[in-house]
TORMI-537649 format. One record per residue: x, y, z of N, C-alpha, C, O, CB in turn; residue in one letter. Coordinates in steps of 0.1 Angstrom, whole numbers. Glycine has a CB too. Example, Ala and Ser with C-alpha at 12.3 -4.5 7.8 and 13.67 -1.06 7.14 Angstrom:
<sites>
    nu    nv    nw   cau   cav   caw    cu    cv    cw    ou    ov    ow   cbu   cbv   cbw resn
   132   -57    78   123   -45    78   132   -33    78   142   -33    85   113   -45    90    A
   128   -22    71   137   -11    71   129     0    79   134    11    80   141    -6    57    S
</sites>
This chain:
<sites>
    nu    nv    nw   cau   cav   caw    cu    cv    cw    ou    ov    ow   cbu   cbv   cbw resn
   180   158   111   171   153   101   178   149    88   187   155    83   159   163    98    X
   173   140    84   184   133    73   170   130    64   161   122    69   196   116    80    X
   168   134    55   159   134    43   169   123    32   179   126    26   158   153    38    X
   161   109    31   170   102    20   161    88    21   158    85    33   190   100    23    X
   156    80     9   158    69    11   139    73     7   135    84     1   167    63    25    X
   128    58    14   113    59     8   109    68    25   112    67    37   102    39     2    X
   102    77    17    88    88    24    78    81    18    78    79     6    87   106    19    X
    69    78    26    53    71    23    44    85    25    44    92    35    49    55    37    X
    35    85    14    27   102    13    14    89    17     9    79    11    26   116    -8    X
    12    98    34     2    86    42    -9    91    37   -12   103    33     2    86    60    X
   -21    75    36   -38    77    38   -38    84    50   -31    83    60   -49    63    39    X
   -48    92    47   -55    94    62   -71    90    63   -79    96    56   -54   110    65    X
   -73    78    74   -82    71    76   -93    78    81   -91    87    90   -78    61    82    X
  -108    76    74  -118    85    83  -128    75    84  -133    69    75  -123   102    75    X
  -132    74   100  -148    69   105  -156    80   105  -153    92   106  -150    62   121    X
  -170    75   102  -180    82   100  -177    97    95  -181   108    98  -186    81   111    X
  -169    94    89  -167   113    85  -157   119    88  -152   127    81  -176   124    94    X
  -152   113   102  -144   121   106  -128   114   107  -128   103   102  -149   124   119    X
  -116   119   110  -103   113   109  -106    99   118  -115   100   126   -91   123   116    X
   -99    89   116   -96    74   124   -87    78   130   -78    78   122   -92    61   118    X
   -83    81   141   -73    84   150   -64    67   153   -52    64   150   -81    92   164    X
   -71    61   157   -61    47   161   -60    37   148   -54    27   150   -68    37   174    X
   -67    40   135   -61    33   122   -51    41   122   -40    36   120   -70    32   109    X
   -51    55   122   -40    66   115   -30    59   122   -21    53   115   -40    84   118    X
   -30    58   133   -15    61   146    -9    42   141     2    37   140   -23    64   176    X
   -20    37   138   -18    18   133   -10    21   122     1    16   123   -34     6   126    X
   -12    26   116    -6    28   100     6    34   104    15    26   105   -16    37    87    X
     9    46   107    24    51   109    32    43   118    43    40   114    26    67   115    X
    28    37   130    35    27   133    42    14   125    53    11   123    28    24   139    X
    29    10   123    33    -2   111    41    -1   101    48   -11    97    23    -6   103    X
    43    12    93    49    18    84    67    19    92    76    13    87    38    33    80    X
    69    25   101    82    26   110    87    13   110    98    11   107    80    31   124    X
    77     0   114    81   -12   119    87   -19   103    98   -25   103    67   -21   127    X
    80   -16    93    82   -19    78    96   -12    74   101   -16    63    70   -12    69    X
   103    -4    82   115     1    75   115    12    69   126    16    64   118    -7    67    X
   100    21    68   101    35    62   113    38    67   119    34    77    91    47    66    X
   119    51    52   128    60    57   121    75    65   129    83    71   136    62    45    X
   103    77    62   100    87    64    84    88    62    78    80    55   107    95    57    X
    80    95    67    65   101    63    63   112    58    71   121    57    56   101    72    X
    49   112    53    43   128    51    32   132    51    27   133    40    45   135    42    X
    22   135    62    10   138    62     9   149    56    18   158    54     3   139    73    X
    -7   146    53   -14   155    51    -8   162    36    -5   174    36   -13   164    64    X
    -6   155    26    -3   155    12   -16   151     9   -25   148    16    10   146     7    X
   -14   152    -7   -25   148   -16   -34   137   -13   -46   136    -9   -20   143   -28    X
   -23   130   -14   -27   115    -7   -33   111     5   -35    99     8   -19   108    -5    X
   -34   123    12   -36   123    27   -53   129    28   -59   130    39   -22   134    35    X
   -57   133    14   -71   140    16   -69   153    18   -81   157    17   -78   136    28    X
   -60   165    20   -56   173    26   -65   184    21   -68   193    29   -42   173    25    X
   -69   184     9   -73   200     3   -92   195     9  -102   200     4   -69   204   -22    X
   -93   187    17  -105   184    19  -111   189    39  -122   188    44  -104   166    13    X
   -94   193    44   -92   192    58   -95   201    61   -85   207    57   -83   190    63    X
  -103   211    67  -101   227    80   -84   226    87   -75   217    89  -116   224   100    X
   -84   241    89   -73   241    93   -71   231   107   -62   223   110   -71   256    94    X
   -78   233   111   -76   227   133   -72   213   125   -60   211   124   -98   225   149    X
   -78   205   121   -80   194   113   -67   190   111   -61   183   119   -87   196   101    X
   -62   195    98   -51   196    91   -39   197   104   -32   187   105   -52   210    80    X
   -37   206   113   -32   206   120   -28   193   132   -17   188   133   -37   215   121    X
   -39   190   139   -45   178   147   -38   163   136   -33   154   143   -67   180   146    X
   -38   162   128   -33   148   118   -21   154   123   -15   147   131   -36   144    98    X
   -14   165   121    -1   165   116     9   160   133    19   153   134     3   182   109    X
     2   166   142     6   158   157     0   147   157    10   140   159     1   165   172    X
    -8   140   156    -8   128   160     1   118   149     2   106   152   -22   124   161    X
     7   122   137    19   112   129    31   123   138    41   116   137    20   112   106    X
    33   131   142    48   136   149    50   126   164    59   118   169    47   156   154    X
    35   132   169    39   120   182    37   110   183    40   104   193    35   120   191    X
    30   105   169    36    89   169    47    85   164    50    73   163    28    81   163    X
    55    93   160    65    88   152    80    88   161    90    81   163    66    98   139    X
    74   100   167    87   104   183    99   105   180   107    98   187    90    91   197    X
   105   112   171   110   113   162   124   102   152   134   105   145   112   123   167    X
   116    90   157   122    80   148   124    80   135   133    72   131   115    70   148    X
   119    88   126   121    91   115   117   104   114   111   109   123   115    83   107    X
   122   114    99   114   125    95   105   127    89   103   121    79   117   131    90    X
    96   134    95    78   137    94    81   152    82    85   162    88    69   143   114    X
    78   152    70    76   163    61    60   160    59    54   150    56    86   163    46    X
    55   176    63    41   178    69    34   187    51    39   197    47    43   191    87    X
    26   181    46    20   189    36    14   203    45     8   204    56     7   178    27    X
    18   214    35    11   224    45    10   235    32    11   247    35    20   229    61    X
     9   231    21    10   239     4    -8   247     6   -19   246    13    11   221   -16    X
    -2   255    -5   -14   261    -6   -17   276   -20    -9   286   -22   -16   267    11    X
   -25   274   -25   -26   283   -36   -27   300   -31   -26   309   -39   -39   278   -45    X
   -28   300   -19   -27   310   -13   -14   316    -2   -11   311     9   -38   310    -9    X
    -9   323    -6     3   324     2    -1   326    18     5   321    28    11   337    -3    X
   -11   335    18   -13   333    33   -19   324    41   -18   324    54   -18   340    37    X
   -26   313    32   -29   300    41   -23   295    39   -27   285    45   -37   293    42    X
   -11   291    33     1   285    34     9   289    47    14   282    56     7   286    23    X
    10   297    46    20   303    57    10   301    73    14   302    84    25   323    53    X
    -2   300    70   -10   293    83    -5   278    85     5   275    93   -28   292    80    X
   -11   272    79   -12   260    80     7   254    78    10   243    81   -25   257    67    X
    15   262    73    35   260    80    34   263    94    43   260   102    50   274    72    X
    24   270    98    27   279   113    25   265   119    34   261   126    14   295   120    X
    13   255   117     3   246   124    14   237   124    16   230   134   -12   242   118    X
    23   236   112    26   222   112    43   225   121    48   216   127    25   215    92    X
    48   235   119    59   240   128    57   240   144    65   238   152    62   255   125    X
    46   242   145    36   241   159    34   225   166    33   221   177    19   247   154    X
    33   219   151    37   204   156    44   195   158    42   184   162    33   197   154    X
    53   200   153    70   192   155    70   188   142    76   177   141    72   176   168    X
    65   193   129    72   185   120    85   190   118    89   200   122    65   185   109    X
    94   182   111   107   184   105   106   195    96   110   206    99   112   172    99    X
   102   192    85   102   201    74    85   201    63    80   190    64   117   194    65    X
    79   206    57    68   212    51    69   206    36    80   204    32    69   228    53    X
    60   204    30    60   201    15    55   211    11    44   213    16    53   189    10    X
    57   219     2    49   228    -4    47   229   -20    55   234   -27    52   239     1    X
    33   225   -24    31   226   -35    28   239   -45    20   248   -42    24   220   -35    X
    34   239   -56    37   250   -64    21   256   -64    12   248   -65    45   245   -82    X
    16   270   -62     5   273   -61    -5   270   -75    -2   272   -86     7   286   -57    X
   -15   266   -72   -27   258   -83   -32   268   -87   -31   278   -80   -40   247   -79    X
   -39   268  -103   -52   275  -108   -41   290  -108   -38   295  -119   -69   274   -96    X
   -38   295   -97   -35   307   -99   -25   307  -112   -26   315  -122   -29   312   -87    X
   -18   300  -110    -4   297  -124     8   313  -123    15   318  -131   -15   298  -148    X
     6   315  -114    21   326  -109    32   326  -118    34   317  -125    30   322   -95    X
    40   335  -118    52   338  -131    63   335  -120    60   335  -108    55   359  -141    X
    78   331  -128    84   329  -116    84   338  -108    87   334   -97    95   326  -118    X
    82   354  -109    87   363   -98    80   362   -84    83   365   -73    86   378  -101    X
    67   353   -92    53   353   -82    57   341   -72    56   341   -59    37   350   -91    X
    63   329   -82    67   318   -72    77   319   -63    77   313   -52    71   307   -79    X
    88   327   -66    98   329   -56    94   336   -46    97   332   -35   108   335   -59    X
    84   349   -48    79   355   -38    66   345   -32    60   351   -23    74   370   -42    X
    64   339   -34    53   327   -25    58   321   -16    51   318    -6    46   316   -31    X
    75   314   -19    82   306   -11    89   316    -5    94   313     6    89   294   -18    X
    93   329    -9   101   335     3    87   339    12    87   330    21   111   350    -1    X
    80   345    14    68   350    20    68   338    31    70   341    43    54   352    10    X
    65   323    29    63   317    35    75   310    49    73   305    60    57   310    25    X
    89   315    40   105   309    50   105   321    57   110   319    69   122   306    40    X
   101   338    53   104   346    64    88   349    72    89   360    77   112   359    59    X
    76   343    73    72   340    83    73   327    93    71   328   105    65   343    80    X
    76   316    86    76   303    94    88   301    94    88   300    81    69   291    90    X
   100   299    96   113   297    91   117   278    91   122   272   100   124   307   101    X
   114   275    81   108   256    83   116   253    73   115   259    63    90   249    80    X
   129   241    72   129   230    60   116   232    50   105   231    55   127   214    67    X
   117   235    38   108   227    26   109   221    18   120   223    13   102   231    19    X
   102   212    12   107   204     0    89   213   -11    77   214    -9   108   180     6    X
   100   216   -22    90   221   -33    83   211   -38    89   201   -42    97   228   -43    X
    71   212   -39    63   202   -50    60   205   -64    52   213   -68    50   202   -45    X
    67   196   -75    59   200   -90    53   190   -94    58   181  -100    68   205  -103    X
    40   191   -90    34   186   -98    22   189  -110    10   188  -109    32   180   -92    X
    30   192  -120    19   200  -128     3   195  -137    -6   201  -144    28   206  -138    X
     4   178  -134    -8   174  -137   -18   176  -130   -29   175  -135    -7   164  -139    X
   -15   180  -115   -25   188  -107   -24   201  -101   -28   206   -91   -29   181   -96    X
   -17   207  -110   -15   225  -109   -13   232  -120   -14   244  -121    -2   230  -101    X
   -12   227  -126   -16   236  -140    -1   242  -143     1   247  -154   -30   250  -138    X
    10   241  -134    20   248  -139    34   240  -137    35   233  -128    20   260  -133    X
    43   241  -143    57   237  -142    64   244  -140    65   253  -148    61   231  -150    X
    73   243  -130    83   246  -121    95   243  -132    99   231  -135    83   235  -105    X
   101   257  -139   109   251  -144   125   249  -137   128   255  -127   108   256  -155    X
   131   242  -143   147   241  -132   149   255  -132   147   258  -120   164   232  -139    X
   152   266  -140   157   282  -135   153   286  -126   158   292  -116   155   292  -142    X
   142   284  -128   133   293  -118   137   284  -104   142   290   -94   114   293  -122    X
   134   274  -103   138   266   -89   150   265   -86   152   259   -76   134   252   -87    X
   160   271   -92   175   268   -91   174   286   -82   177   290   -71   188   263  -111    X
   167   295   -95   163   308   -84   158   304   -70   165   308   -61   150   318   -90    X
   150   298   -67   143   296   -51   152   291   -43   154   296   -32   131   286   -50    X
   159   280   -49   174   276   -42   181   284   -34   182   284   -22   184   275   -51    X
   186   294   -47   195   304   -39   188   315   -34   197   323   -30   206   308   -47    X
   173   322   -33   170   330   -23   162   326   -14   159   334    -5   166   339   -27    X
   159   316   -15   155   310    -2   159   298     7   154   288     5   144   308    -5    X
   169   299    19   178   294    20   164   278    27   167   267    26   192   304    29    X
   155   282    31   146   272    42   141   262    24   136   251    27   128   284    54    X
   143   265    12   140   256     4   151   243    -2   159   243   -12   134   264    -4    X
   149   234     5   160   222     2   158   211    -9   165   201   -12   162   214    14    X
   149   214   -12   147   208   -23   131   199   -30   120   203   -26   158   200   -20    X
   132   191   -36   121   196   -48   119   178   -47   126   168   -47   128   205   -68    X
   105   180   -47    96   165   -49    89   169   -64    79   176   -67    81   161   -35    X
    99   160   -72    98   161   -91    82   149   -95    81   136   -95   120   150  -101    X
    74   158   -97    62   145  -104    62   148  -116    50   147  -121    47   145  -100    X
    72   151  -124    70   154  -139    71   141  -146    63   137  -155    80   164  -144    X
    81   134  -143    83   121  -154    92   123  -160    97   114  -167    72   117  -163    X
    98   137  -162   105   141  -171   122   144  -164   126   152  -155    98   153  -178    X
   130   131  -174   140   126  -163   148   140  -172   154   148  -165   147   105  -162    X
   148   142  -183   155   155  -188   155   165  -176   164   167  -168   147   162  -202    X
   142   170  -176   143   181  -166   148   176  -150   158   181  -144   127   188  -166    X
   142   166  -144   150   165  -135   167   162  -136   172   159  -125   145   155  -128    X
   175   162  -146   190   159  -142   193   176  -145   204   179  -143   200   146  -152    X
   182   186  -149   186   197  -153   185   202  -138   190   213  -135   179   203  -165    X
   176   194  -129   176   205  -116   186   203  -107   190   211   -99   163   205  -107    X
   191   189  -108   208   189  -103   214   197  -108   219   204  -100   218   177  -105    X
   216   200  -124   227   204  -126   228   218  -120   238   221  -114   229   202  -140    X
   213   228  -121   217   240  -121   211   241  -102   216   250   -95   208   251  -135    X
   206   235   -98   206   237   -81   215   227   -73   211   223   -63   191   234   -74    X
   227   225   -79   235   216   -69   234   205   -63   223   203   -57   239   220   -62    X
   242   200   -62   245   184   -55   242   186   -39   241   176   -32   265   178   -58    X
   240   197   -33   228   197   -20   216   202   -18   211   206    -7   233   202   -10    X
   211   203   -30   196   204   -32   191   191   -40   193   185   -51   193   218   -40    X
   180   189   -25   177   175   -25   167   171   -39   162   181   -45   170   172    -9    X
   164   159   -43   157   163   -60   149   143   -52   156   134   -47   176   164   -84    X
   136   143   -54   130   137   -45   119   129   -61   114   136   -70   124   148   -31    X
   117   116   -61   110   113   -70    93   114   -64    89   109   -53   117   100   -74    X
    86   122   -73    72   120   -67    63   112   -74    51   113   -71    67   131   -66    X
    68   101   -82    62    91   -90    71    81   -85    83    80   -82    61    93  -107    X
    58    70   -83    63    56   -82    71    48   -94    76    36   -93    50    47   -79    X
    71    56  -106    75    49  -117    90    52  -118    98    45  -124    67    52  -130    X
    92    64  -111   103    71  -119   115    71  -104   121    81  -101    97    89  -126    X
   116    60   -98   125    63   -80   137    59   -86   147    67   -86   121    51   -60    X
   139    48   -92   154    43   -99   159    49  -108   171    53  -107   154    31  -104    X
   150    52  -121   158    63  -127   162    80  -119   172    86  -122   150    66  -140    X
   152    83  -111   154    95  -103   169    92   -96   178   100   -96   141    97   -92    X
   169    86   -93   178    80   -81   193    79   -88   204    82   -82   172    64   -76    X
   192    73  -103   205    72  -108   209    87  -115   220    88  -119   206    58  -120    X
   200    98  -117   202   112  -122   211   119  -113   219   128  -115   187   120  -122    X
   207   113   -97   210   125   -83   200   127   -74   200   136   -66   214   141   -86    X
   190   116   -77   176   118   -65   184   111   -51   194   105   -48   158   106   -70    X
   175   114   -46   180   110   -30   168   105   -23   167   107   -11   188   124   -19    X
   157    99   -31   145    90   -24   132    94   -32   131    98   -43   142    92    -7    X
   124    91   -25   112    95   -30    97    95   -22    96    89   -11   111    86   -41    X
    88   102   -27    77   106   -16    72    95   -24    73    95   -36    69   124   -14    X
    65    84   -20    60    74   -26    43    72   -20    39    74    -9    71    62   -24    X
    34    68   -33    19    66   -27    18    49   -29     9    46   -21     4    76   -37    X
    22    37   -34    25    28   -32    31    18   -20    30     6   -18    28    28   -39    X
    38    29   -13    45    28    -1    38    26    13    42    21    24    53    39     1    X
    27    30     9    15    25    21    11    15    22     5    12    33     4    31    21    X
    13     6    14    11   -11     7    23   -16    11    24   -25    18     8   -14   -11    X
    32   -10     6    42   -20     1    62   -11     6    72   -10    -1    37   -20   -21    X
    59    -8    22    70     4    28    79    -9    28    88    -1    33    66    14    45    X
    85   -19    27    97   -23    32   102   -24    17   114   -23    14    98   -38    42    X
    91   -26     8   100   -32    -7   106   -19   -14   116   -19   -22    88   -40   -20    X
    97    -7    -9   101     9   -15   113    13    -8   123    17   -14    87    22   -12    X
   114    12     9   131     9    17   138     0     7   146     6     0   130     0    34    X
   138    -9     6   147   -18     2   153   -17   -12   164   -21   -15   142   -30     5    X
   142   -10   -22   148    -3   -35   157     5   -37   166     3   -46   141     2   -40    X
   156    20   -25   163    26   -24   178    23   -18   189    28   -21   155    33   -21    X
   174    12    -6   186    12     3   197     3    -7   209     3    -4   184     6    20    X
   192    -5   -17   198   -11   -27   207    -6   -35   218   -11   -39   190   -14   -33    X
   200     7   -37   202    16   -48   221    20   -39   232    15   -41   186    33   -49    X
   216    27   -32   224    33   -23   240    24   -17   251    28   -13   213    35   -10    X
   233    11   -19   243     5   -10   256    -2   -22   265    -9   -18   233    -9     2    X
   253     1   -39   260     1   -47   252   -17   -51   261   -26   -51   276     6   -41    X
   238   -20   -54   234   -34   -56   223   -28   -67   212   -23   -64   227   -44   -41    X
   228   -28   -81   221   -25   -88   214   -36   -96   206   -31  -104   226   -17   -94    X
   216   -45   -96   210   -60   -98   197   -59   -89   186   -61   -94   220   -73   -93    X
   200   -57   -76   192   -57   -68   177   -45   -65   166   -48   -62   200   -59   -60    X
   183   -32   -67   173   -25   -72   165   -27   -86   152   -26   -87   178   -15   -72    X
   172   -29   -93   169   -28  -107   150   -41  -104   139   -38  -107   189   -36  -121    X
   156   -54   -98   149   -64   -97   133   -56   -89   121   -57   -92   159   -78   -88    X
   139   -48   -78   128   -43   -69   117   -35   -75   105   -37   -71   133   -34   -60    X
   122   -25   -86   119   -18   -94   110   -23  -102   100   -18  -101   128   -14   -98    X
   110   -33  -112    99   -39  -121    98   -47  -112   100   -57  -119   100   -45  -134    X
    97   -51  -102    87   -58   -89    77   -50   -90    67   -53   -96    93   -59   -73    X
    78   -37   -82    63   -25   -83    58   -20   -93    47   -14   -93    65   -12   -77    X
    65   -22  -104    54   -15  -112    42   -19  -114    33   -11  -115    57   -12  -124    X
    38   -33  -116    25   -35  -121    14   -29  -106     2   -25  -107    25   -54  -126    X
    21   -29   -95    14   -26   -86    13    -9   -83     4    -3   -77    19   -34   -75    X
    25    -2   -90    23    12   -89    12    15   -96     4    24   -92    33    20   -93    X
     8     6  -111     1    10  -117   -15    10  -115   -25    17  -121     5     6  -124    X
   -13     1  -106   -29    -5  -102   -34     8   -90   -46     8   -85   -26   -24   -91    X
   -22    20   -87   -25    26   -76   -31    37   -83   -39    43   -76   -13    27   -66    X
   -29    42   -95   -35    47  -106   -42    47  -116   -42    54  -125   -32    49  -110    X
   -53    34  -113   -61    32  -119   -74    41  -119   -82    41  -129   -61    23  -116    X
   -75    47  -110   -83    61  -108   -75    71   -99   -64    70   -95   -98    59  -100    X
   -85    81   -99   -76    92   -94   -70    88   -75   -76    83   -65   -87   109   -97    X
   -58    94   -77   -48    87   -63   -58   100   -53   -63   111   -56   -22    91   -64    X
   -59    91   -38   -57    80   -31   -68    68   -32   -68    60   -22   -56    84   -19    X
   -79    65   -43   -87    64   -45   -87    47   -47   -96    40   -43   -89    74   -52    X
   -78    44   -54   -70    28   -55   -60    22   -43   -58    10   -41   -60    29   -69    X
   -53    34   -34   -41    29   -27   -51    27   -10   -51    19    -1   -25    43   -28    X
   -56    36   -13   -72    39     0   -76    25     0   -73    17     9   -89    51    -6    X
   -84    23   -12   -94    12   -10   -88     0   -11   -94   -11    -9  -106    12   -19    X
   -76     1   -15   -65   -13   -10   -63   -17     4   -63   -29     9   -50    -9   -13    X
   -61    -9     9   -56    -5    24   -68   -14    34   -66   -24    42   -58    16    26    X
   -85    -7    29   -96   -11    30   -92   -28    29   -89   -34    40  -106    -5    20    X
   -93   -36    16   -92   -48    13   -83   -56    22   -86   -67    25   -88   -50     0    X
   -69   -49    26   -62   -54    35   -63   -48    47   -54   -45    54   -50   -53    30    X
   -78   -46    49   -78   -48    66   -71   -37    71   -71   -41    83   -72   -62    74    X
   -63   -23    70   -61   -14    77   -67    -1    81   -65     7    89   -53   -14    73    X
   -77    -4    70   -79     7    75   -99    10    69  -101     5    58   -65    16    70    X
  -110    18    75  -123    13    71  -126    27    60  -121    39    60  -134    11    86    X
  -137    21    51  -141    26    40  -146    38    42  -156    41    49  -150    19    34    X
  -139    50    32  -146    61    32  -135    71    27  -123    71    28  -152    65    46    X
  -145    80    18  -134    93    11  -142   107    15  -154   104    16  -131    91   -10    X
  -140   117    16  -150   129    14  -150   136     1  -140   139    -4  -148   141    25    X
  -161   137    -4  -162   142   -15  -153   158   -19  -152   167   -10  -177   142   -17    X
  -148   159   -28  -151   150   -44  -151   143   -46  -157   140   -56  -147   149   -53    X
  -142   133   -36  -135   119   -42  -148   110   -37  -156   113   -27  -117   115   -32    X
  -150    99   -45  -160    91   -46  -156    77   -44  -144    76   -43  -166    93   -59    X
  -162    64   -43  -152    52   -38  -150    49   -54  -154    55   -64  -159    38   -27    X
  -141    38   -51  -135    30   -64  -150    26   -74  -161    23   -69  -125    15   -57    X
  -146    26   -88  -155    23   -97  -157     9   -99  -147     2  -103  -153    28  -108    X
  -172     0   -95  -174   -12   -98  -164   -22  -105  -159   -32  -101  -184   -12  -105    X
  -162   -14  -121  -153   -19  -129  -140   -21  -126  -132   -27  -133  -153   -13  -138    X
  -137   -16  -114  -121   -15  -111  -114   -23   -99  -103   -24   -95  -116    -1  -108    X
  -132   -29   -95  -125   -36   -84  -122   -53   -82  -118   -59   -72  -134   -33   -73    X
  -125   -57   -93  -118   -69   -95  -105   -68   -99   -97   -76   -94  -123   -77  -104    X
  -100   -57  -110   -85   -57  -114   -75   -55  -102   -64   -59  -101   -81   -45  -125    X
   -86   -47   -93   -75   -43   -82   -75   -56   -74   -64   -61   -72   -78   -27   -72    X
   -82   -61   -72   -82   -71   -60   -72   -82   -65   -66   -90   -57   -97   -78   -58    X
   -70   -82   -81   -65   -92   -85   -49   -91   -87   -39   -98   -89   -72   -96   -95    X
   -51   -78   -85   -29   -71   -86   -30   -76   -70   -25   -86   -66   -22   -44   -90    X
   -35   -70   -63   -31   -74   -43   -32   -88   -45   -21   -91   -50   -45   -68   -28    X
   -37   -96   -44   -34  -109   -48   -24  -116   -53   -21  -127   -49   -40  -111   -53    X
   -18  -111   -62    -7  -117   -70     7  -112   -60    17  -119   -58    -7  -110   -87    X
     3   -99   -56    15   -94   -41    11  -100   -27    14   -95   -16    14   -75   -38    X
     4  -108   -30     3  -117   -14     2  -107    -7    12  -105     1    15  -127    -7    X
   -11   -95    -6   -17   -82     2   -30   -87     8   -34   -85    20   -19   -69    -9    X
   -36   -94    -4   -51  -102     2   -45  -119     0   -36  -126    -4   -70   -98   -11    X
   -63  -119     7   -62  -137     2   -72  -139   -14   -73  -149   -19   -70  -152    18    X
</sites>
């Protein structure tokens, strides 16, 4: 498993209620044919805190065996509870994923002794690849580099960290103090090129579901020593990253998806569809990216 380059954090499509099984398996395909470096069900973006376990589980085999292991599948399987986390790593170890995303525990707001013991609890029952999640605009807490440079070194199954802070300070601080093989993963669409020139090595991207060959081709740019050429790819997406945040994510990148025919309308609540007001601006960024007509 070679973790590097764009991870697309997949929609997950639902008819009448329930998962789309042959939009889903359309979309990770399509996404492979596009040049992903990777996927990851069952993330944020994927609806995930909205799933039953069987559920949750069930998505995570049908993107493994569609994927057959053409690329690496990192399976969201986080949880504010240590023991349904360590369920739902069992489910996703159960399905052939590669490695687990796990997000720093929510609402609870744990001290570091609490976070280290959440991620060891979870590597000595499931023993899985993880990539740490901080994102503290939807957890209330920040992961600071010590403390994750701690998880580093006692937890050998943690490889590294999907950064949604924005804050390129602190990410060159988690190279510095967790080493040049702890992987440092951009979790904002804004931030993959500067991540990338700090010591990132790709990024879990939600624009990438639109737009997987141009988010490959940024990185492999990056990589291949064409900084003209990234640099150009880079303010290529932004006006469209931004359009993917115009309400709360997957809620803009979803009902894109919709506009471009992949995939059919529907969110489960909380999440509500796109606001009246927002659906001309969006229609009119996909447009300008030759996404619609």
């Amino acid at each position: 498993m070679k973790i590097r380059g764009a991870f697309t954090a997949l929609v997950t499509p639902f008819k009448g209620g329930q998962v789309d099984e042959e939009a889903y398996r359309r979309h990770v395909e399509w996404q492979i044919e596009q040049g992903i470096d990777g996927l990851v069900p069952c993330g944020t973006t994927g609806e995930a805190a909205t799933m039953d376990h069987e559920e949750q589980g069930r998505v995570i085999r049908m993107c493994v065996d569609q994927v057959k292991g053409r690329v690496p599948v990192i399976a969201g399987a986080g949880s504010n509870s240590t023991r349904e986390a360590i369920e739902l790593t069992r489910l996703a170890k159960e399905a052939g994923a590669d490695a687990t995303l796990q997000i720093t525990p929510y609402y609870n707001k744990p001290t570091p002794d609490g976070l280290v013991g959440h991620f060891q609890a979870i590597a000595k029952a499931v023993p899985l690849p993880m990539i740490i999640y901080n994102v503290p605009g939807r957890t209330g807490l920040n992961l600071a580099p010590k403390t994750l440079a701690r998880i580093a070194r006692e937890v050998p199954e943690a490889i590294g960290v999907k950064e949604a802070t924005g804050d390129l300070k602190q990410c060159t601080e988690v190279v510095e103090l967790c080493g040049p093989d702890f992987l440092l993963l951009s979790g904002d669409d804004f931030t993959v090129l500067p991540l990338l020139a700090v010591g990132g090595v790709g990024v879990i991207s939600v624009v990438s579901n639109l737009i997987p060959a141009k988010m490959h081709e940024l990185c492999a740019a990056y990589f291949a020593g064409d900084q003209v050429r990234a640099k150009a790819l880079n303010i290529e997406i932004q006006a469209l990253s931004r359009a993917m945040f115009m309400e709360t994510n997957p809620i803009p990148v979803k009902t894109s998806l919709v506009y471009m025919e992949r995939c059919q309308p529907g969110f489960r609540l909380p999440l509500a569809p796109l606001e009246e007001k927002h659906v001309e601006p969006l229609k009119t960024v996909l447009k300008a990216y030759g996404l619609i007509q």
